[in-house]
N, C-alpha and C positions, 0 to 999 in steps of 0.2 A: 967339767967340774960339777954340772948337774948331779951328779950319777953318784959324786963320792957324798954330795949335799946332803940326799936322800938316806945317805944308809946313815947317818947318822943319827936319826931317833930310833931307827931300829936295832942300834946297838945296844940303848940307853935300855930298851925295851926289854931287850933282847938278856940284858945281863941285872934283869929283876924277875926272871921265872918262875924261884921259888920264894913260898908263902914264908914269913916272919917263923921262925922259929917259935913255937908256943903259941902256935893261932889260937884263938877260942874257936869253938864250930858255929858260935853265932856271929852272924856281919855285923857291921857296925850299919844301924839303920838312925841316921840323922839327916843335918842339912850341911854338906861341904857346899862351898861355891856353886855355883852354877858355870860363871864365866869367867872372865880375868886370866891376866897373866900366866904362862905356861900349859893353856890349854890350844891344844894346835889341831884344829878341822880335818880329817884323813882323806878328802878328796883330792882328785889330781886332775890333769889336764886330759883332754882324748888323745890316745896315740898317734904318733907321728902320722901312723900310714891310714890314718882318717880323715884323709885329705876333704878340700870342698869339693871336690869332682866325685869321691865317693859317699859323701852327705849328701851330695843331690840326687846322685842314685837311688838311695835307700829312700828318701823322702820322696819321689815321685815312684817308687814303689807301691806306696801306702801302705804296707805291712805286710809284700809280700817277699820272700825269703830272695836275699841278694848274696851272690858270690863273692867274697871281702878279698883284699888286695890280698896275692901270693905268698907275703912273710907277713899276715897277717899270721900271731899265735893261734896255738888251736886251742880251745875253750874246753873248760873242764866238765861242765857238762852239759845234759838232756834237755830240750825245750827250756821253758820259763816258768825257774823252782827259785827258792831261796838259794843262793851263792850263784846265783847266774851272773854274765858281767856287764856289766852295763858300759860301752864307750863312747855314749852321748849323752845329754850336751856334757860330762864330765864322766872321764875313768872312775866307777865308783863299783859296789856290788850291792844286786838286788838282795833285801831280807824277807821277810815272811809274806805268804798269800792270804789277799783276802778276801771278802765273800759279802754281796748284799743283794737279796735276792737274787737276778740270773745275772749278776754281771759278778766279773772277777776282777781283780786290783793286787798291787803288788808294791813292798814299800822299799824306800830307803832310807839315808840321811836325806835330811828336808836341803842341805848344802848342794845337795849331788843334782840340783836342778835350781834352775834360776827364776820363774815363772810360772803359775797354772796355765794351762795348754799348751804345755811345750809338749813335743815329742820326742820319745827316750827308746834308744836303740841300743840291742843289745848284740853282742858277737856270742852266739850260744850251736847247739849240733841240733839240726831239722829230727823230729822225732822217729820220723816214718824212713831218716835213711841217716842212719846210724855213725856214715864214716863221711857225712856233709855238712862242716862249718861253713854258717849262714849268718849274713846283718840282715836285722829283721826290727823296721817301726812296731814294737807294739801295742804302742797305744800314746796316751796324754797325762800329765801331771794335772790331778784333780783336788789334790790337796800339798800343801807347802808351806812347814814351819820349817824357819832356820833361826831361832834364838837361843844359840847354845845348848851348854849338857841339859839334858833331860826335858827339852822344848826340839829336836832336828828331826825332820819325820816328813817325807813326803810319799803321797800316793798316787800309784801310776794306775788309770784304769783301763782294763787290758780290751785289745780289740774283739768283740763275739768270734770273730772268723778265725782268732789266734787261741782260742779255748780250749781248742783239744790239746794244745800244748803242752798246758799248766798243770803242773804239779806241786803242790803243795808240801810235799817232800822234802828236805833238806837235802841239798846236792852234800856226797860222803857222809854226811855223820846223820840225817836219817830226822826225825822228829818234823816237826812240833805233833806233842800229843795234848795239845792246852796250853797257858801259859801260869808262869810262877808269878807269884803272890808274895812269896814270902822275904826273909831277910836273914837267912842263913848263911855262911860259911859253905859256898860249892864249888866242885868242878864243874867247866865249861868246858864249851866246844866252839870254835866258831871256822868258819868257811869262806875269802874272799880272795881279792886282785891284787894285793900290794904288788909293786913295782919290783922292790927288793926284796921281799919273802917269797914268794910265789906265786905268779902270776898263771893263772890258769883255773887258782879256786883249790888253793893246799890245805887242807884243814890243820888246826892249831889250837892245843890242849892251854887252858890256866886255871884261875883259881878265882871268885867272882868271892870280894871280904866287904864292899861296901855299898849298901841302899837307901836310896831316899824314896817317897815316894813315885818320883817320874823317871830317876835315873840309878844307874847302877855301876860299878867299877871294879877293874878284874886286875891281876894279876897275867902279862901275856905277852904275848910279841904281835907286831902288827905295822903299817908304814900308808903313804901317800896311796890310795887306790882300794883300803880296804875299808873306807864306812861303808856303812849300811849292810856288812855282814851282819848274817843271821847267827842270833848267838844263843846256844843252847846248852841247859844243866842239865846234865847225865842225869839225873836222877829223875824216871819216869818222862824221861825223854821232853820234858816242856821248856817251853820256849822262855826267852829273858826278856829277851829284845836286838835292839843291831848297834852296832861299833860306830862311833861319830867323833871320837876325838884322843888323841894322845894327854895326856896329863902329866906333870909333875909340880903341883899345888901339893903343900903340908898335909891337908886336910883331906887329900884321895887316899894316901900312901896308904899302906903298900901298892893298893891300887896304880896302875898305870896307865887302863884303857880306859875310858866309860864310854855309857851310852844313852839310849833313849829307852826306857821300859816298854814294853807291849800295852800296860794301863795307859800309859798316855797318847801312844797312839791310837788306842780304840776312841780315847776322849777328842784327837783332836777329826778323828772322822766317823761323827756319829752314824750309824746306819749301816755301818760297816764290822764284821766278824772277824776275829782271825778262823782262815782254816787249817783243818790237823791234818794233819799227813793219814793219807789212805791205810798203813802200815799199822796203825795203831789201831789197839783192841779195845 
């Protein structure tokens, strides 16, 4: 019954994809809720076949590339970029890279981990052999808000030895070229693991109508596995922020997803940068 459980926000989701008829092209920038009733966390459990016999593997690894069980899924993409997938301590998806002096860090929803110094393992492809899905520790949780919309943000900082990995890239849809500011009426992109939409890192087109200043709410489809996708408005390729909760509060609508802004996560780990995607001019 799990299985039918799950798809049921992503229907609800799923059959609000388009924008209100007679949008305005400016967003609504106010203060909806933060928390409360009808806002539901989009993390999920680690997969079945990530057993503890393979969590000890990987962890007495220390972060170096481990061969994941045989029906483990094959991962959608390249090293450790935005839409990577993160299967420890919670099925969730890596968002944006970031930068403070020579060390690198990588974020998600602040839910998608339970502790600073935990260690978060992702099921991603070894860079240097293209056709080798690998679990790989890359590092520790250095930072950790989970207080709801527009406060969920944590930071993983990535191992030196795991560097040449990182890309700052968006796995498929390409950016960050800076982040948005603004409170416009946009098209989105985002990139992650839902369980029932597509596990592997599908990307998935909507319409981003409402802002505050930490958070923001899209118009999309989305389910259990996909916070802390990386979300990005086509327009000049810059970033939003990452996916942390399903919604159906008066005060989001037409909105269905939101999330945590890139302003607020720069605020909650000072010293730290977002970086752009190499791609961008």
């Amino acid at each position: 019954m799990r299985g039918i459980r799950l798809l049921v926000p992503a229907l609800v989701v799923l059959g609000l994809l388009a924008p209100p008829a007679g949008a305005a092209s400016q967003g609504r920038l106010g203060t909806p809720p933060l928390t409360g009733p009808g806002a539901v966390a989009l993390g999920a459990a680690s997969p079945s076949w990530y057993t503890p016999a393979v969590a000890s593997e990987v962890a007495g690894a220390a972060g170096a590339p481990v061969t994941p069980p045989v029906d483990a899924p094959l991962p959608g993409s390249i090293g450790i970029r935005p839409g990577s997938w993160m299967v420890a301590p919670h099925a969730c998806t890596m968002s944006f890279v970031f930068r403070s002096g020579g060390s690198l860090g990588i974020g998600t929803a602040g839910h998608c981990v339970d502790v600073v110094g935990q260690p978060v393992v992702l099921l991603t492809i070894e860079p240097t052999a293209p056709s080798n899905p690998v679990l790989v520790d890359i590092g520790t949780v250095v930072v950790r808000r989970s207080n709801g919309i527009g406060d969920d943000f944590a930071l993983v900082s990535i191992r030196p030895e795991l560097h040449a990995w990182v890309s700052p890239t968006a796995a498929v849809v390409g950016g960050p070229c800076g982040h948005f500011v603004g409170a416009a009426v946009e098209p989105v992109w985002h990139s992650g693991h839902g369980y029932a939409v597509g596990t592997g890192g599908t990307p998935r087109t909507g319409v981003a109508t409402a802002w505050t200043q930490n958070a923001f709410g899209w118009v999309g489809a989305a389910i259990y596995g996909d916070s802390g996708s990386p979300v990005r408005i086509t327009t000049g390729l810059l970033g939003a922020g990452h996916l942390t909760h399903l919604v159906v509060q008066d005060a989001w609508l037409p909105a269905t997803l939101v999330g945590t802004r890139i302003a607020r996560m720069l605020a909650l780990a000072p010293g730290w940068s977002l970086a752009s995607s190499s791609l961008c001019l």
